[in-house]
FIGU-385950 format. One record per residue: residue in three letters; z, x, y of N, C-alpha, C in turn. Coordinates in steps of 0.001 Angstrom, whole numbers, plus 500000, padded with zeros to 6 digits. Layout:
<pts>
(ALA (Z X Y) (Z X Y) (Z X Y))
...
</pts>
This chain:
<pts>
(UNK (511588 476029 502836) (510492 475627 501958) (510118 476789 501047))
(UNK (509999 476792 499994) (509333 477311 498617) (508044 477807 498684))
(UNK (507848 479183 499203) (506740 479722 498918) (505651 478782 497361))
(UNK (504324 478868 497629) (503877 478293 496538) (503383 479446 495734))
(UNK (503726 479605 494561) (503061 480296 493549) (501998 480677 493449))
(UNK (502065 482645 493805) (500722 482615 493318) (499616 482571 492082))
(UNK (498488 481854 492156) (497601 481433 490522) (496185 482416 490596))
(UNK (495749 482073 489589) (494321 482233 489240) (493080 481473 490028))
(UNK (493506 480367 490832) (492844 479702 491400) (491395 480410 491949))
(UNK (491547 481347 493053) (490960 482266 493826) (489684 483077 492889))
(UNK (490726 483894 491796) (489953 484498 491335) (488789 483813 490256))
(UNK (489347 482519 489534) (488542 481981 488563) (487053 481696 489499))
(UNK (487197 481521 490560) (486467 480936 491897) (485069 482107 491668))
(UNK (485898 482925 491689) (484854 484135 492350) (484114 484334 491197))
(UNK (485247 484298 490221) (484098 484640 488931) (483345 483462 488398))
(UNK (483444 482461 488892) (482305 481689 488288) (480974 481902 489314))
(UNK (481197 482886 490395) (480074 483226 491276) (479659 484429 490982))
(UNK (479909 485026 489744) (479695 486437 488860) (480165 487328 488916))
(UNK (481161 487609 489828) (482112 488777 489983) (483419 488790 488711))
(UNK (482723 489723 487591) (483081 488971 486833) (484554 490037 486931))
(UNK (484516 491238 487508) (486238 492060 487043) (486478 492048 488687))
(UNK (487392 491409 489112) (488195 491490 489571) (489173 492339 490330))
(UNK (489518 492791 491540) (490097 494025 491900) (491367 493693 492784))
(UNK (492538 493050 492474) (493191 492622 493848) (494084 493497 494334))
(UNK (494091 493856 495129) (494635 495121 495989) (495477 495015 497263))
(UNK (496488 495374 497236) (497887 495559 498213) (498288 496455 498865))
(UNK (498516 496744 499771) (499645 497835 500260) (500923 497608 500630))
(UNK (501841 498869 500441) (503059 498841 500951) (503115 499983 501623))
(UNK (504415 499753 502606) (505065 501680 503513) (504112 501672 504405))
(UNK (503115 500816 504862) (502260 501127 506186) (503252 501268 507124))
(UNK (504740 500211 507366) (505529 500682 508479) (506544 501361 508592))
(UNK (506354 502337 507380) (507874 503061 507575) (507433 504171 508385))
(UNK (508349 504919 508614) (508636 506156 509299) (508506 507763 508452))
(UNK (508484 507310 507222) (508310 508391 506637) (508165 508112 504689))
(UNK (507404 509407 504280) (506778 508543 502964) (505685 508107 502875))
(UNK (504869 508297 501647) (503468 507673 501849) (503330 506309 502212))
(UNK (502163 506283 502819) (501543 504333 502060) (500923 504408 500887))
(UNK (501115 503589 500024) (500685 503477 498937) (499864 501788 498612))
(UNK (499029 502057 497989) (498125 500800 497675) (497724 500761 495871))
(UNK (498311 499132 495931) (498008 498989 494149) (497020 498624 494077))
(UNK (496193 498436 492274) (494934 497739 492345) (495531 497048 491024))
(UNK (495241 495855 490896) (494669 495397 489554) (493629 494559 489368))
(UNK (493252 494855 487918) (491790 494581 487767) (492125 493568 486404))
(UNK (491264 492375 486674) (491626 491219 485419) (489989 491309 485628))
(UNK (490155 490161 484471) (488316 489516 484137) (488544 487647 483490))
(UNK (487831 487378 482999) (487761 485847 482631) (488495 485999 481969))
(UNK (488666 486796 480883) (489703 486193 479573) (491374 486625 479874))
(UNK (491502 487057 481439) (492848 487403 481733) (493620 486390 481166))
(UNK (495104 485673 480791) (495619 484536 480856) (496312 484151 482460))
(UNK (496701 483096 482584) (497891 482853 483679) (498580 484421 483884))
(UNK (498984 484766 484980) (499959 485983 485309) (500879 485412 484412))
(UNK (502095 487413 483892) (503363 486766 484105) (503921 486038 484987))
(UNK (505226 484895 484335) (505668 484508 484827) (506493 485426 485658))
(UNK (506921 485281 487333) (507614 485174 488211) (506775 486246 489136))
(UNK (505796 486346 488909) (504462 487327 489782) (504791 486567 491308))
(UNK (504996 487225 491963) (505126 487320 493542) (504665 488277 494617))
(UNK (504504 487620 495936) (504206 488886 496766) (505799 489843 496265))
(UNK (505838 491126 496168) (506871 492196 495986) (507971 491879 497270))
(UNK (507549 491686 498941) (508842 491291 499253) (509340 490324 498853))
(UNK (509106 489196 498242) (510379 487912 498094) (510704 488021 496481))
(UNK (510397 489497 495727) (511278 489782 494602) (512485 490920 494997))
(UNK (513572 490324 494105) (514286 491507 494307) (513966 492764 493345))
(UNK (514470 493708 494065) (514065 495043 493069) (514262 494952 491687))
(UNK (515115 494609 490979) (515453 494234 489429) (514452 493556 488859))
(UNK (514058 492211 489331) (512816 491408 489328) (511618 492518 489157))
(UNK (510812 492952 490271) (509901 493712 490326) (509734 495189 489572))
(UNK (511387 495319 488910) (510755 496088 487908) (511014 495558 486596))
(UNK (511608 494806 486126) (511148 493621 484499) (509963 493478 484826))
(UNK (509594 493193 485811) (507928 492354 485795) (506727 493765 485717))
(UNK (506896 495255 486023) (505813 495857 485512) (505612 496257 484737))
(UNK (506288 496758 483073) (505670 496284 481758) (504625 495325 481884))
(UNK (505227 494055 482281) (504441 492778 481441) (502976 492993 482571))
(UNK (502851 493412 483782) (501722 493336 484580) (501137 494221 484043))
(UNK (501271 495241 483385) (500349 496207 483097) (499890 495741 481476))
(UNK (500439 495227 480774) (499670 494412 479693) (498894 493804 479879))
(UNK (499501 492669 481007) (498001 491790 481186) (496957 492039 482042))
(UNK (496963 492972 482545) (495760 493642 483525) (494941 494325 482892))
(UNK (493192 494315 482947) (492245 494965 482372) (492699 496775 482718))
(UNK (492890 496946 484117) (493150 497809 484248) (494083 498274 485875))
(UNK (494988 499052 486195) (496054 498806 487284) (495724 500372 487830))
(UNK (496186 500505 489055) (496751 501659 489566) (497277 501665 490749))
(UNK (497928 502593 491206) (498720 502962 492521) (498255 504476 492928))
(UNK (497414 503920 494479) (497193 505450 495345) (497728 505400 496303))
(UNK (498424 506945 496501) (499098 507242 497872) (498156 508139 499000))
(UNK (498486 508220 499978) (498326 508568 500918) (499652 509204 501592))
(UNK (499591 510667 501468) (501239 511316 502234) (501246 511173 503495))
(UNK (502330 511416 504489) (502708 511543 505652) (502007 512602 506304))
(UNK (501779 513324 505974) (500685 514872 506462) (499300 513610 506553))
(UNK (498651 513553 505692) (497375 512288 505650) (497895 511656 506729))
(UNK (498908 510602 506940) (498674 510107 507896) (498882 510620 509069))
(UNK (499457 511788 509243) (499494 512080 510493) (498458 512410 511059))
(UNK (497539 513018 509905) (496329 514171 510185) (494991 513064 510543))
(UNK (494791 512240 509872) (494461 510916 509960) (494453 509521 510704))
(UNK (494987 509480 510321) (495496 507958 510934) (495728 507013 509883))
(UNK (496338 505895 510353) (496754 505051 509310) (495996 504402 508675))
(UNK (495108 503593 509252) (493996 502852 508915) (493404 503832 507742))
(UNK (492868 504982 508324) (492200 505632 507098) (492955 506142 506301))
(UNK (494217 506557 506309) (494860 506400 505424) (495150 505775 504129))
(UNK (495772 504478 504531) (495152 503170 504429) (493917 503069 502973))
(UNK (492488 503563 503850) (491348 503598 503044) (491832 504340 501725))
(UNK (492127 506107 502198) (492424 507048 501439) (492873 506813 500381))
(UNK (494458 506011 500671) (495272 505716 499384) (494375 504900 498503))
(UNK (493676 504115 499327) (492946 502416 498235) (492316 503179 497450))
(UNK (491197 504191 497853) (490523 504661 497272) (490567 505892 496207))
(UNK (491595 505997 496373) (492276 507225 495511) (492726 505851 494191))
(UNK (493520 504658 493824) (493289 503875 493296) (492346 503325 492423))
(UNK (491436 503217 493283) (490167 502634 492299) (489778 504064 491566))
(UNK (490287 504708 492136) (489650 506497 491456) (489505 506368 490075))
(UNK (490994 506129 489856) (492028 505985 488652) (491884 505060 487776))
(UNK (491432 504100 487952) (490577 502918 487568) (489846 503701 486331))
(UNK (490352 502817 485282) (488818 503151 483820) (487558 502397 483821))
(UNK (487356 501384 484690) (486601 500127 485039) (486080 500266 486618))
(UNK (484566 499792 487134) (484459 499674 487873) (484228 498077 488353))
(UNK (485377 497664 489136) (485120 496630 489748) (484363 495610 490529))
(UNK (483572 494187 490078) (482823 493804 490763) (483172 493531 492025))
(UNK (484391 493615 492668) (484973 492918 494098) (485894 493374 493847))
(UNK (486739 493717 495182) (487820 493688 495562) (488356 492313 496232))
(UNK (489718 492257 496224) (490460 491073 497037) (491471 491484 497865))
(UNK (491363 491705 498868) (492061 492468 500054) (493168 491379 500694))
(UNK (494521 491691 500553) (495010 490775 501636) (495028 491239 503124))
(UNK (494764 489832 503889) (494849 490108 505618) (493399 489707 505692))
(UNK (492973 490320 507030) (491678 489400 507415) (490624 490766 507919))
(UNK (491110 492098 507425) (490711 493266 507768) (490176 493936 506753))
(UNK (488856 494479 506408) (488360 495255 505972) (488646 496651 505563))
(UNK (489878 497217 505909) (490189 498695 505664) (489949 499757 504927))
(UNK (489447 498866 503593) (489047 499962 502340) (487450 500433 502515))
(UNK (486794 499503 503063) (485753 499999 503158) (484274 499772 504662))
(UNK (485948 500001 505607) (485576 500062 506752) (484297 501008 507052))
(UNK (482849 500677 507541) (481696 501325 507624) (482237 501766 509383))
(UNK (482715 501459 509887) (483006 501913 511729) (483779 502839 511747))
(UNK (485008 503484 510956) (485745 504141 510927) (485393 505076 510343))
(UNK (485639 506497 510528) (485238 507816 510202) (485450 507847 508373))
(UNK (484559 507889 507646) (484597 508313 505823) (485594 509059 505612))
(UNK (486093 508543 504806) (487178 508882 503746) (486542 509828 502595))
(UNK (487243 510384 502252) (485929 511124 500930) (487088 511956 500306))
(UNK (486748 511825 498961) (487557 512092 497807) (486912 513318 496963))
(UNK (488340 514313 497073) (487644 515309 495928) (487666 515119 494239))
(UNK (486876 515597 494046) (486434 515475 492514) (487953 515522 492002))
(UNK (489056 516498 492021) (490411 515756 491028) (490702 514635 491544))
(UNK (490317 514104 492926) (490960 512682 493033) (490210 511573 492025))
(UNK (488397 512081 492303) (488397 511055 491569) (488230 510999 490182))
(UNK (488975 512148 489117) (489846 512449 488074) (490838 511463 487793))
(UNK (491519 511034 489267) (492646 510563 488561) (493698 511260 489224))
(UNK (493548 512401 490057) (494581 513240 490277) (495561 512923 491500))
(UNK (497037 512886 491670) (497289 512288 492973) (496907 513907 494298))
(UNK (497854 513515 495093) (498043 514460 496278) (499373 514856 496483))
(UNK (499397 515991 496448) (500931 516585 497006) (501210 516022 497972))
(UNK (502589 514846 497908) (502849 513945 498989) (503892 514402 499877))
(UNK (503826 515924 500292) (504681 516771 501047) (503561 517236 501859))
(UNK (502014 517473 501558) (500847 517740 501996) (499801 517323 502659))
(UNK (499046 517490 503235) (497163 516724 503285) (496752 517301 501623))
(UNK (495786 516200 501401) (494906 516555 500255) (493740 516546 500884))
(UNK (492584 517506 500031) (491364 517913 500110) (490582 516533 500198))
(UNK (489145 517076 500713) (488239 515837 500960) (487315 516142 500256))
(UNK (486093 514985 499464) (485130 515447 498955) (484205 514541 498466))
(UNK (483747 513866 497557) (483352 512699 497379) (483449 512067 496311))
(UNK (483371 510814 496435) (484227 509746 495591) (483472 508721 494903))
(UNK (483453 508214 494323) (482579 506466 493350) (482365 505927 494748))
(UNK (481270 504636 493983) (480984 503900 495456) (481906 503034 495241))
(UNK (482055 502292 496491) (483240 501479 496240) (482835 500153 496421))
(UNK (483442 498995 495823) (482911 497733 495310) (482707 496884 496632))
(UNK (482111 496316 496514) (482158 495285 497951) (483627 494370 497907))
(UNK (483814 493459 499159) (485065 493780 499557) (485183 492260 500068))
(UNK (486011 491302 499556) (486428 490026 500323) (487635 490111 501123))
(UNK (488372 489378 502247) (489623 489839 502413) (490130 488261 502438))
(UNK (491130 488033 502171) (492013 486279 502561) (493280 486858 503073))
(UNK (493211 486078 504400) (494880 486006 504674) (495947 485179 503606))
(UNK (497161 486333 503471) (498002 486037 502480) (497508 485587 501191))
(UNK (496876 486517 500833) (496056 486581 498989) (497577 487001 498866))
(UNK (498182 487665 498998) (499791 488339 498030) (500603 487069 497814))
(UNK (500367 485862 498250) (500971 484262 498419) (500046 483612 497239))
(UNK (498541 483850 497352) (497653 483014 496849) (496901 483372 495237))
(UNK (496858 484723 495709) (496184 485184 494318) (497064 486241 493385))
(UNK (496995 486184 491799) (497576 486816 490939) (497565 487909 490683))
(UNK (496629 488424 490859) (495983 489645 491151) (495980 490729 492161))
(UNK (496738 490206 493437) (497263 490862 494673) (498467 490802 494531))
(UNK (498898 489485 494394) (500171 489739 494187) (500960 490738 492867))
(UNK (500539 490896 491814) (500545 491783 491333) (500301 493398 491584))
(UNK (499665 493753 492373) (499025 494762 492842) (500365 495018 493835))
(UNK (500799 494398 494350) (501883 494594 495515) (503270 494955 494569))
(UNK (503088 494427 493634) (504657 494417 492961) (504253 495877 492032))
(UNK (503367 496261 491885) (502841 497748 491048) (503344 498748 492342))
(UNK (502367 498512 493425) (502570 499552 494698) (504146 499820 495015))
(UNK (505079 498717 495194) (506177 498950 495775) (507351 499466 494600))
(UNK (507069 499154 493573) (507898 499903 492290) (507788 501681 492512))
(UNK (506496 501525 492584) (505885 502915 492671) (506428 504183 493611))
(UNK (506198 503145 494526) (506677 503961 496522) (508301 504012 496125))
(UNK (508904 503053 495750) (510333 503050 495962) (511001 503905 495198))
(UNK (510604 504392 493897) (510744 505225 492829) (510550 506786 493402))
(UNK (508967 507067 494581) (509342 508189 495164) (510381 508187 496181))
(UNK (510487 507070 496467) (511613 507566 497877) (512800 507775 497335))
(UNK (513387 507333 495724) (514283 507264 495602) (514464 509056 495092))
(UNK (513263 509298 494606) (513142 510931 494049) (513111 511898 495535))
(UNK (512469 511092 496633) (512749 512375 497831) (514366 512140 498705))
(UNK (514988 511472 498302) (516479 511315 498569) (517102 511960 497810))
(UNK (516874 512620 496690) (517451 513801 496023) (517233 514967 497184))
(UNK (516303 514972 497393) (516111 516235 498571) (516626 516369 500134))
(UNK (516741 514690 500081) (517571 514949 501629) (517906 513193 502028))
(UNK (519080 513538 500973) (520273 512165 501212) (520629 511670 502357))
(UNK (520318 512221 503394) (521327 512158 504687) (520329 511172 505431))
(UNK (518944 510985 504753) (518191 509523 505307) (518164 508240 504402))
(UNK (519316 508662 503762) (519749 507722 502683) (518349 506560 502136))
(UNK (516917 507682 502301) (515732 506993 501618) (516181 505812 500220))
(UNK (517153 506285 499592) (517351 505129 498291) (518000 503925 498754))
(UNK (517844 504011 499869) (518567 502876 500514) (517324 501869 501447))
(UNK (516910 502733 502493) (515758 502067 503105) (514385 502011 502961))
(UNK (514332 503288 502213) (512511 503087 501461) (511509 504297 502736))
(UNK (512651 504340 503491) (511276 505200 504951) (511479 504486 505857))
(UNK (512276 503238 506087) (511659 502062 507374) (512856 502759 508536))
(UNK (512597 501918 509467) (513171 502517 510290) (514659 501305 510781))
(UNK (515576 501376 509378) (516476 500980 509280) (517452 501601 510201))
(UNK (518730 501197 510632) (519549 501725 511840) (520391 503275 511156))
(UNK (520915 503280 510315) (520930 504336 509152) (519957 505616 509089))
(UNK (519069 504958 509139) (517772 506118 509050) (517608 506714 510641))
(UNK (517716 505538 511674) (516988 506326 512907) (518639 506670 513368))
(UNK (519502 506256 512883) (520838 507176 513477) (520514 508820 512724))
(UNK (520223 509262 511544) (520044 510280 510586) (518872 510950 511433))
(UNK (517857 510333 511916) (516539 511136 512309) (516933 512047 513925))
(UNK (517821 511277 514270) (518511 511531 515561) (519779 512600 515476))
(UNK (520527 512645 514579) (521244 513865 514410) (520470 514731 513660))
(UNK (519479 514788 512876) (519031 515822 512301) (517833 516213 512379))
(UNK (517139 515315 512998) (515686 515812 513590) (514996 515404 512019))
(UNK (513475 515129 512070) (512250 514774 511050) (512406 515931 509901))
(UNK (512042 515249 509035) (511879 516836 508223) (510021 516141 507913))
(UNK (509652 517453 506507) (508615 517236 506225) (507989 515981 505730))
(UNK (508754 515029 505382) (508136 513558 505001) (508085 512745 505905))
(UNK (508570 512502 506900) (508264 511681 507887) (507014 512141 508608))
(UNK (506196 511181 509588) (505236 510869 510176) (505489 510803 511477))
(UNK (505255 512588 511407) (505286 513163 512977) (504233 512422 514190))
(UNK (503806 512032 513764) (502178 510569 514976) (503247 509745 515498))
(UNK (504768 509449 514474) (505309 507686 515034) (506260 507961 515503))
(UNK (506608 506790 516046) (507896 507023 516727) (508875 506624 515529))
(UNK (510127 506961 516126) (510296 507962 516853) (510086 508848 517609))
(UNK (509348 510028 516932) (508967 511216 517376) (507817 511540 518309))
(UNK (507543 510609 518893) (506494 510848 519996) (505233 510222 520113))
(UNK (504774 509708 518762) (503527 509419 518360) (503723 507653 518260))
(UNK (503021 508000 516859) (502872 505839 516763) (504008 505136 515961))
(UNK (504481 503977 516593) (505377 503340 515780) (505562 502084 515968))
(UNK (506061 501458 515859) (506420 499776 515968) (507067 499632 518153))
(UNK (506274 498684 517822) (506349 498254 519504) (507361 496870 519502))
(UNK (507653 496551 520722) (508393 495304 520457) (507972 494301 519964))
(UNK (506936 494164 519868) (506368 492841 519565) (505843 493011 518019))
(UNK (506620 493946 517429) (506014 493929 515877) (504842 494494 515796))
(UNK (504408 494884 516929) (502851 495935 516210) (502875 497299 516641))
(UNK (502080 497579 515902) (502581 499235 515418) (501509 499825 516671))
(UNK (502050 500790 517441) (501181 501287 518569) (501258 502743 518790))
(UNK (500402 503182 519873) (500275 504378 519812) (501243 504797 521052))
(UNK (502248 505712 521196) (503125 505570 522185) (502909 507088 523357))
(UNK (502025 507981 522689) (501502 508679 523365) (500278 508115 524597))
(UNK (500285 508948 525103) (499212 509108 526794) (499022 508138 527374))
(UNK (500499 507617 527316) (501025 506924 528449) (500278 505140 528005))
(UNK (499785 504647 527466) (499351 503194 526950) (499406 503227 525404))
(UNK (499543 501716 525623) (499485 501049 523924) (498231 500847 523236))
(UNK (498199 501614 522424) (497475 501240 521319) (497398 500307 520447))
(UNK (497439 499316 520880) (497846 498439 519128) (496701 498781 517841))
(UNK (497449 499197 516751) (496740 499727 515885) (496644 498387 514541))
(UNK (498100 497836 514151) (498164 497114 513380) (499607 496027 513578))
(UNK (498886 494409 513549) (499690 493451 513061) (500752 493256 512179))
(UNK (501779 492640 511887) (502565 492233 511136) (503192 493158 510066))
(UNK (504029 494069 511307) (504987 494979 511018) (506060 494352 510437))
(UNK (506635 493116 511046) (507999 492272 510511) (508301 492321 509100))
(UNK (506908 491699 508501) (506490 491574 506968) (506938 492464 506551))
(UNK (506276 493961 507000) (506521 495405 506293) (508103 495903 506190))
(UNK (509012 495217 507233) (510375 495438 507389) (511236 495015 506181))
(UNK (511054 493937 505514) (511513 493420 504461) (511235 494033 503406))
(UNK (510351 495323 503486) (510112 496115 502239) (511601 497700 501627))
(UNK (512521 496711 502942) (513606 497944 502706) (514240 497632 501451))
(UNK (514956 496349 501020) (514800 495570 499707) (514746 496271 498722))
</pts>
């Protein structure tokens, strides 16, 4: 069966309830092994038109697809961006806030402040109030990224918009789904630039995931600095059998996050 197209439906919705700009927001690389996560934003308003045509969640485009299609997304978007979050961040961190980090490093970048965000999944992450603050230094919220070989500095950041979430908005809405096909152009473009530096995880091939290629490579040659010394592999957190990502240290599972499978198809 035929995924259904995602429309405007969602968002025309919201804005006839006054939210009038729009924020739909994605992530990719939450399950790889190494490499940032990165999270897109785009921002429409009423007079957006229909998306380009062939706007999809980013896994069920092929790579060729998803990059013809970001020209035309960044025309029709009020305003777009992509924030990362490095492997140092998440290690130092955690994912979840990570997670936050990258989103919010995003909206940083943003020329517009958004009445709402549109989160896919059924989780709050960007502006989780239970989870320890995220906080952005003044070049982040410049605009500036983070040395994604590094941790970046902490400091403080814009407020951030209030926050809806729908399961599978990257299916439903134009605006996420877009946001997903910005993020994964983005991520895949660095992995393909940190495979200049160390081919032998043939990153231009798997993106970071923990393709059989990659964990044969991590195993003769041990982690280097881009991978995410917390996961497993290496001792810390990684994908459990059952598709969720856990904590594999002190002896019990953590389940941290759902629907790793999804994230697997981001090798593509």
């Amino acid at each position: 069966m035929t995924p259904a197209r995602p429309s405007l439906r969602v968002e025309r919705a919201l804005q006839r309830e006054g939210h009038r700009l729009l924020c739909g927001m994605d992530e990719v690389g939450r399950g790889a092994l190494a490499g940032p996560v990165s999270v897109g934003a785009v921002v429409i308003d009423e007079h957006c038109p229909t998306a380009p045509q062939g706007v999809r969640d980013s896994k069920l485009l092929t790579p060729a697809a998803r990059e013809r299609l970001v020209p035309r997304l960044r025309r029709w978007a009020v305003a777009y961006a992509v924030g990362h979050a490095s492997a140092a961040e998440i290690d130092r961190i955690g994912i979840m806030a990570a997670l936050r980090l990258a989103g919010r490093r995003a909206l940083a970048m943003l020329d517009v402040q958004p009445d709402l965000v549109i989160l896919d999944g059924n989780h709050d992450w960007l502006s989780d109030r239970e989870a320890a603050p995220v906080l952005l230094s003044v070049e982040q919220v410049a605009g500036a990224q983070p040395d994604l070989t590094a941790a970046g500095a902490d400091g403080v950041g814009r407020p951030i918009p209030p926050v809806t979430t729908m399961i599978k908005a990257d299916m439903k809405c134009s605006s996420v789904a877009a946001a997903s096909v910005l993020a994964k152009v983005e991520r895949d473009a660095m992995l393909r630039d940190f495979h200049e530096a160390y081919p032998q995880f043939n990153w231009a091939g798997n993106k970071g995931y923990s393709a059989p290629d990659h964990l044969a490579a991590i195993e003769l040659h041990g982690p280097c600095e881009l991978h995410r010394r917390s996961w497993r592999p290496f001792g810390g957190m990684g994908e459990g059998a059952d598709g969720a990502i856990v904590r594999a240290s002190a002896g019990a599972a953590d389940t941290v996050e759902q629907g790793a499978p999804d994230a697997m198809k981001e090798w593509a």
